[in-house]
C-alpha positions as CSV (number, residue, x, y, z in Angstrom):
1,X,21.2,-1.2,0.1
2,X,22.0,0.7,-2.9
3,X,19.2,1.3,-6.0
4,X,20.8,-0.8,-8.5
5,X,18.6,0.4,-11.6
6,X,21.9,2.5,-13.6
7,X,22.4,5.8,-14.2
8,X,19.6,6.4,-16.4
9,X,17.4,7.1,-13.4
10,X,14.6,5.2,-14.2
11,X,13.6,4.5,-10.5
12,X,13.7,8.3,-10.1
13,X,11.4,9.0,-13.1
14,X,9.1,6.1,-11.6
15,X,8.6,8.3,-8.9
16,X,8.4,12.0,-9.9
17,X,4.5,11.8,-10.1
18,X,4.2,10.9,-7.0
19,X,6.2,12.9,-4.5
20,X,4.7,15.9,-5.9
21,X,4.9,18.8,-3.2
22,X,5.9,16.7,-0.7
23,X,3.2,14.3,-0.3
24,X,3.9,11.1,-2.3
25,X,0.3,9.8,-2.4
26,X,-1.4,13.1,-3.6
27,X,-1.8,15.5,-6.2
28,X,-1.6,12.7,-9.4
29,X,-4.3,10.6,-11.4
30,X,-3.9,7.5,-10.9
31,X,-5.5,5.0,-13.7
32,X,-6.9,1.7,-13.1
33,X,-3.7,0.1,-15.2
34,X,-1.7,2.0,-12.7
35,X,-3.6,0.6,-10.0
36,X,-3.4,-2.8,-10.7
37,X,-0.1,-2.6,-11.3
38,X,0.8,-0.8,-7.9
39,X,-1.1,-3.4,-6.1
40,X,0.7,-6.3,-8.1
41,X,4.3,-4.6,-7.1
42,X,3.4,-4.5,-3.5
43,X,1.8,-7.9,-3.3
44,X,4.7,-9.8,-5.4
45,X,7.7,-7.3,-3.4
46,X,6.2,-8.8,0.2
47,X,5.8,-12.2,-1.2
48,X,9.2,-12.4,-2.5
49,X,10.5,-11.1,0.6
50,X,8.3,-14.0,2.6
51,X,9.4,-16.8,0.2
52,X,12.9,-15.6,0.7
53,X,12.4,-16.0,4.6
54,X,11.2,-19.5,4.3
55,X,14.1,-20.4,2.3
56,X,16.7,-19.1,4.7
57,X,14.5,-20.3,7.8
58,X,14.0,-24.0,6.2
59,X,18.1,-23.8,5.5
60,X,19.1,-22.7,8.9
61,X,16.7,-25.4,10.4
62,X,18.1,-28.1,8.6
63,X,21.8,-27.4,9.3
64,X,21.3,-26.8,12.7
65,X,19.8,-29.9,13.4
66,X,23.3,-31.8,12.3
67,X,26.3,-31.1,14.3
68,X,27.9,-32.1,11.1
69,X,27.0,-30.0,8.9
70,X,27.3,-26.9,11.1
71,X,31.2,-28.3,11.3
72,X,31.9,-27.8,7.9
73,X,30.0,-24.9,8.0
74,X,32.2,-23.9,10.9
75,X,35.8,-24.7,8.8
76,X,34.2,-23.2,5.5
77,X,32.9,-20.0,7.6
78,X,35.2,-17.3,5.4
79,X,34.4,-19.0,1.9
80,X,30.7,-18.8,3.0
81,X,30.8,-15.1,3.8
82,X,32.7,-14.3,0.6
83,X,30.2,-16.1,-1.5
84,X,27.2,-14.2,0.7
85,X,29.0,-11.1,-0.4
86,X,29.3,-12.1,-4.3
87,X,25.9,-13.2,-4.3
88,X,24.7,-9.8,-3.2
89,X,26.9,-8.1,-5.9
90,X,25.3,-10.4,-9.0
91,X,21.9,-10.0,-7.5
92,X,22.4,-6.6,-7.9
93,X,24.1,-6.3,-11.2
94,X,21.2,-8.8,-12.6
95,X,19.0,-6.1,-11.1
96,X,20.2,-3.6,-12.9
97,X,20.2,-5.3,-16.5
98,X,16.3,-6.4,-15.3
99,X,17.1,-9.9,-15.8
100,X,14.4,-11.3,-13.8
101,X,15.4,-15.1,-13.9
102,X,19.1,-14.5,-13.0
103,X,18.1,-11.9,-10.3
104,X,15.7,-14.2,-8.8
105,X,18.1,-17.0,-9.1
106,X,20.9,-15.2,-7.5
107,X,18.7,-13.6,-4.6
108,X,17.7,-17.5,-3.9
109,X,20.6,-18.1,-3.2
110,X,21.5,-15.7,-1.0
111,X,18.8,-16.4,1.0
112,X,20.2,-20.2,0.8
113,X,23.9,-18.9,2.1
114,X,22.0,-16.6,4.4
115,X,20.1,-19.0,6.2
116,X,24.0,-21.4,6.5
117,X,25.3,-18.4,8.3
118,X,22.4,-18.0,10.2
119,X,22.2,-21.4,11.7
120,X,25.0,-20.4,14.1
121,X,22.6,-17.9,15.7
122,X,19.7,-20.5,15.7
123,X,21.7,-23.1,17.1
124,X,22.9,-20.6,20.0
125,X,19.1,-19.6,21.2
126,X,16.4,-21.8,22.6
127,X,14.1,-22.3,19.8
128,X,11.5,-21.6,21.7
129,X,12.8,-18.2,21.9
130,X,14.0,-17.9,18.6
131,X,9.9,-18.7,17.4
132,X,8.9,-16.0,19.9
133,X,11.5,-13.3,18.7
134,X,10.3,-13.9,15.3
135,X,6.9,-13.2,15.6
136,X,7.7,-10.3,17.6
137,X,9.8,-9.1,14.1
138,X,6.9,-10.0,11.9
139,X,4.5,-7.9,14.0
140,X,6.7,-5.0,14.6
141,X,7.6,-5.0,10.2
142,X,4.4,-5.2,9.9
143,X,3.0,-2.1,11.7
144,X,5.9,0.1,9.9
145,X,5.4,-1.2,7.0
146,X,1.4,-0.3,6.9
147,X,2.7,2.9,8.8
148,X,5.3,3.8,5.7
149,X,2.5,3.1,2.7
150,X,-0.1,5.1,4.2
151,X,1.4,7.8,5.9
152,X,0.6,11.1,4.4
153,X,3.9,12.8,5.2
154,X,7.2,12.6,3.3
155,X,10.1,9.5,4.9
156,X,13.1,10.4,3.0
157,X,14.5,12.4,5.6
158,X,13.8,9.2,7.9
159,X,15.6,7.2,5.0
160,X,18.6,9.6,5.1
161,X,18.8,9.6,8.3
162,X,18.0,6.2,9.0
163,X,21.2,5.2,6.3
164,X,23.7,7.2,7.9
165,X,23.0,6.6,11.3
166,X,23.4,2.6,10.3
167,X,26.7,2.9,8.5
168,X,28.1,4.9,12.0
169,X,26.7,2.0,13.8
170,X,28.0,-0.6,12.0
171,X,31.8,1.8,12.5
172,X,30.9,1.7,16.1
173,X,30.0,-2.0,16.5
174,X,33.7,-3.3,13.9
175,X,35.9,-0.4,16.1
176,X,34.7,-2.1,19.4
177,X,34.9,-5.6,18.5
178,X,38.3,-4.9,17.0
179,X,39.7,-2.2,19.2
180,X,37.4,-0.6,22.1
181,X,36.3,-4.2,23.3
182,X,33.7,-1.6,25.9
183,X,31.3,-3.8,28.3
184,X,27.6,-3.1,26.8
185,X,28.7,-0.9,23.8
186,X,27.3,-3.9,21.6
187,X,23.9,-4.1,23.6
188,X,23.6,-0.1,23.2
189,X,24.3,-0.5,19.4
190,X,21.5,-3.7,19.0
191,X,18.9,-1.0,20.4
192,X,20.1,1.8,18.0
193,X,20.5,-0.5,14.9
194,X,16.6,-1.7,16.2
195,X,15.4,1.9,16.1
196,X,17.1,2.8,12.7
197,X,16.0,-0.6,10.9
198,X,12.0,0.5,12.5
199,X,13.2,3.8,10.8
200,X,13.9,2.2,7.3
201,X,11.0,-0.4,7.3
202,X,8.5,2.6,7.1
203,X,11.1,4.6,4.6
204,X,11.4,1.4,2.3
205,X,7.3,0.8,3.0
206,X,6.7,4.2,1.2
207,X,9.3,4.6,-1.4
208,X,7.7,0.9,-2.6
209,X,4.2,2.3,-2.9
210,X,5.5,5.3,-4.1
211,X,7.8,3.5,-7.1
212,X,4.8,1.1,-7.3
213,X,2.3,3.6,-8.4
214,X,4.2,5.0,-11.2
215,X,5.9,2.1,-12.6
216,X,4.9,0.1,-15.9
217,X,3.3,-3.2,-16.0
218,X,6.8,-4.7,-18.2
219,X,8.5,-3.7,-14.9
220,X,6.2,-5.5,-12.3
221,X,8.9,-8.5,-11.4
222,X,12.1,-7.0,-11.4
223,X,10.4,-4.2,-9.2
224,X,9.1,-6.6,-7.1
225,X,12.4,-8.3,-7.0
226,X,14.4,-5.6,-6.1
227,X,11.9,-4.1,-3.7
228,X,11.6,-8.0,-1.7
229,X,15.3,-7.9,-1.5
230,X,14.8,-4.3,0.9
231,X,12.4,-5.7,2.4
232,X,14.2,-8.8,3.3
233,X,16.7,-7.4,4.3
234,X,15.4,-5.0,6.9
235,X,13.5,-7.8,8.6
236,X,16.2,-10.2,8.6
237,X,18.3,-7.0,10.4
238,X,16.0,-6.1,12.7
239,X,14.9,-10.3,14.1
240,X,19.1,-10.8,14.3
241,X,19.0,-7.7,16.9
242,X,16.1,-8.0,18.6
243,X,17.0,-11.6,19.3
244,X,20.3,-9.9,20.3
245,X,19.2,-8.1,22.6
246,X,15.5,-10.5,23.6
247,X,17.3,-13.8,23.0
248,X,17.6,-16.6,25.5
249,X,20.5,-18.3,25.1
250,X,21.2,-22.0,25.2
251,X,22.4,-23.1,28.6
């Protein structure tokens, strides 16, 4: 996902203090204001990220639980991905004019929309399963993510990288659903897109700290907005393909 604060590079000024020489928790002064404000970015940016996963957990729950509602889900599947798609693009322009009750509106609800598309992968894996492969995701986000804020060497390489690799992937994975149709190819791209979303979990873990120590305290929610919408969506990438590739499906 894009930075979606303009052109006037405000998220880049936020972090030129701290990714001085190469190390982007070094070699600045940090003041208490900053502190408390670093530590209310990363607490609010994980909380909305966990709020957003309840919301699209509780939805997915709830739909799949009535065979009628997943069949209207079923013969509204294309307007539900369209509006999935628009909701991303307001969050984001909200985002960028640092409206903070629109984008928080708007990212609601795509985690509402989220959680009706989702219900098709719920309803095809034993819950039991799906529980399991979930705390598995929560424990394996967790461990980057401590691993990306306190690492004392630079990720954006790993973030380049990381992008690229998942925009090839994603080619890969559209060319042999459309074209290829390869036995396994899909199973070989889960455990890549796994690898590169571990990858971007520690990238996105640092560059929040990093934007969190240098940013003002009139910023703190749309920050935290933005930054829980990364977040959310790297572990909501990474439980779809470890259940991919973990899952048990229903008989």
């Amino acid at each position: 996902m894009n930075d979606f604060f303009g052109d006037d590079n405000q998220l880049d000024n936020w972090e030129n203090d701290v990714y001085a020489d190469n190390n982007p928790f070094g070699g600045y002064n940090m003041s208490v204001s900053y502190e408390d404000t670093e530590a209310k970015i990363v607490t609010r940016s994980f909380l909305v990220m966990f709020v957003a996963l309840l919301i699209t957990a509780f939805t997915a729950t709830i739909v799949t639980t009535d065979i009628y509602k997943m069949k209207a889900i079923a013969d509204n599947f294309g307007i539900i991905v369209i509006a999935e798609v628009l909701t991303v693009i307001l969050s984001s322009a909200f985002i960028k004019n640092r409206n903070v009750i629109l984008s928080a509106v708007m990212f609601s609800l795509y985690a509402v929309i989220n959680g009706l598309t989702m219900s098709f992968i719920f309803f095809a894996y034993e819950l039991g399963s799906v529980q399991s492969i979930f705390l598995v995701t929560a424990i394996l986000f967790g461990v980057m993510s401590v691993i990306g804020m306190f690492a004392r060497v630079d990720l954006s390489s790993v973030g380049g990288i990381c992008t690229m690799a998942l925009v090839g992937l994603l080619l890969v994975s559209f060319a042999n659903v459309l074209f290829i149709h390869a036995t396994g190819l899909e199973l070989v791209i889960d455990y890549l897109v796994v690898l590169v979303f571990v990858g971007l979990t520690a990238y996105d873990a640092q560059k929040l700290r990093a934007v969190a120590c240098s940013a003002s305290e009139s910023d703190v929610n749309i920050v935290s907005i933005f930054w829980g919408m990364q977040l959310y969506l790297d572990f909501i990438n990474l439980f779809i393909r470890l259940l991919s590739i973990f899952g048990n499906r229903r008989d």
